[in-house]
C-alpha positions in Angstrom: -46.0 -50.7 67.5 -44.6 -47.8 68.8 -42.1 -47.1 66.0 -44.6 -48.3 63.7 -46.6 -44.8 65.0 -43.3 -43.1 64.9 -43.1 -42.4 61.7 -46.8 -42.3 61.1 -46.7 -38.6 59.8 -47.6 -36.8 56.8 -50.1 -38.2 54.4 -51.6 -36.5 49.6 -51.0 -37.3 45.9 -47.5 -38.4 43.6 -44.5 -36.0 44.0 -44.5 -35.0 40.4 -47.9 -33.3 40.6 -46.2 -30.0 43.0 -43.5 -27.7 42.8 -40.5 -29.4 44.4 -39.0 -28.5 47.7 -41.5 -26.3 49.1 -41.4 -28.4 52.3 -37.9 -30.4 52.5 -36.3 -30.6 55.6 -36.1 -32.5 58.8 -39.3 -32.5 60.6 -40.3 -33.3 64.7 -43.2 -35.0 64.7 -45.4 -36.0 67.9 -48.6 -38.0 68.1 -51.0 -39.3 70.5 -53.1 -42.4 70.8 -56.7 -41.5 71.3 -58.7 -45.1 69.9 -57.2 -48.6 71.4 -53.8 -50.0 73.4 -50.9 -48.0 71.4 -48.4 -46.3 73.2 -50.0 -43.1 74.4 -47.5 -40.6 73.1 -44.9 -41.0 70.1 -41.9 -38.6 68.7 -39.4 -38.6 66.2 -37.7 -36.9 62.7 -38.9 -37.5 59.4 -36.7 -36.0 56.6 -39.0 -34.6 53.2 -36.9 -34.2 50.1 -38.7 -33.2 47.2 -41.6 -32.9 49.0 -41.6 -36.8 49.4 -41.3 -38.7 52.5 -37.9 -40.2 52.5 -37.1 -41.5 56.3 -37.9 -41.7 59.3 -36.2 -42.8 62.6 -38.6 -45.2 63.3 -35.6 -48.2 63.4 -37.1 -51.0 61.0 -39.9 -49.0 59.6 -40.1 -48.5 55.9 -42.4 -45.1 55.3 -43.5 -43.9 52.5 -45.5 -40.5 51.7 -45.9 -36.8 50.4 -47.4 -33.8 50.7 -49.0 -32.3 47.2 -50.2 -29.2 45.9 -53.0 -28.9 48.0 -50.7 -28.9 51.0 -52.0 -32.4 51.9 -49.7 -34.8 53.5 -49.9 -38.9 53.6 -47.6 -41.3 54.5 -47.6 -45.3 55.5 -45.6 -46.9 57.6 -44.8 -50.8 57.5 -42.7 -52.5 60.1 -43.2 -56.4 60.6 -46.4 -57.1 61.0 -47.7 -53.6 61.4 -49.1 -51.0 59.1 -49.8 -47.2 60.3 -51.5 -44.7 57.9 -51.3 -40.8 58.3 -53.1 -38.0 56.6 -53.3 -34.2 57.4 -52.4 -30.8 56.0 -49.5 -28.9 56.0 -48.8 -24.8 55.8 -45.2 -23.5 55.8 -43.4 -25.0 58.7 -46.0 -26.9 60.5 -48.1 -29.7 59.5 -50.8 -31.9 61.5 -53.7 -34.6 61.1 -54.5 -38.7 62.4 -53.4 -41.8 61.8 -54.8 -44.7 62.5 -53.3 -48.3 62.6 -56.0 -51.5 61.8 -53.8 -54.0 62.4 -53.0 -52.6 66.1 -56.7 -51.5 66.3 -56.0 -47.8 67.3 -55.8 -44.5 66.1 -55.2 -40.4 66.6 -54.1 -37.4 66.0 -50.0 -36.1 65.2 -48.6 -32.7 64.3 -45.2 -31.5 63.2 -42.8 -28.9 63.0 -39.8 -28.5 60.1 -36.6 -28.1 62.0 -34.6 -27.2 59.5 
C-alpha cells in the first residue's frame, strides 16, 4: 500500500483542455496518512509531460492524472489490489491536496515540489 500512496499525487480535467507544458517536469512528492493503518509518511518523483501524469516511481503502480486549466491536479493510482485517488491544486512549482484510498480504508493530505 505504501507505493500504492506513492504515487498518489496530482489530481483535474483531459490534457487537451490547457496550454501544454506549463507544469512538466520531475516532481518530489511527500504525503501523510491522517484517516486509517497506511504507512504514516510516503515520498517519491512523479514526472508531468504535457501537463499529464506520465510516471511515477511507485514500482508496480500504474498512475494516471493531470493538472488542467484551473491549476487543478488528479491522479489515480492502481497497483494489485489497491486503488489511491489524489486531488489538489497546483501554482508554479508547487502543488498540494489529499488522497484517500477505499480499498485500504485511509486517507490524507500530500504536497509537491517540481525539481526540475
Amino acid at each position: 500500500m505504501k507505493k500504492l500512496l506513492l504515487a498518489a499525487l496530482l489530481a483535474g480535467a483531459p490534457s487537451s483542455v490547457f496550454a501544454a507544458g506549463k507544469y512538466d517536469g520531475v516532481w518530489s512528492v511527500q504525503g501523510t496518512t491522517d484517516v486509517g493503518d497506511c504507512a504514516k509518511t510516503f515520498s517519491g518523483e512523479i514526472e508531468v509531460r504535457d501537463n499529464d501524469i506520465v510516471s511515477s516511481t511507485a514500482e508496480g503502480a500504474r498512475i494516471v492524472g493531470a493538472i488542467d486549466a484551473t491549476n487543478a491536479v488528479w491522479a489515480r493510482l492502481t497497483g494489485g489490489k489497491g486503488v489511491a485517488r489524489a486531488s489538489g491544486k497546483a501554482g508554479g512549482a508547487a502543488a498540494s491536496g489529499a488522497w484517500s484510498s477505499g480499498s485500504a480504508y485511509c486517507g490524507g493530505r500530500w504536497t509537491a515540489r517540481r525539481k526540475r
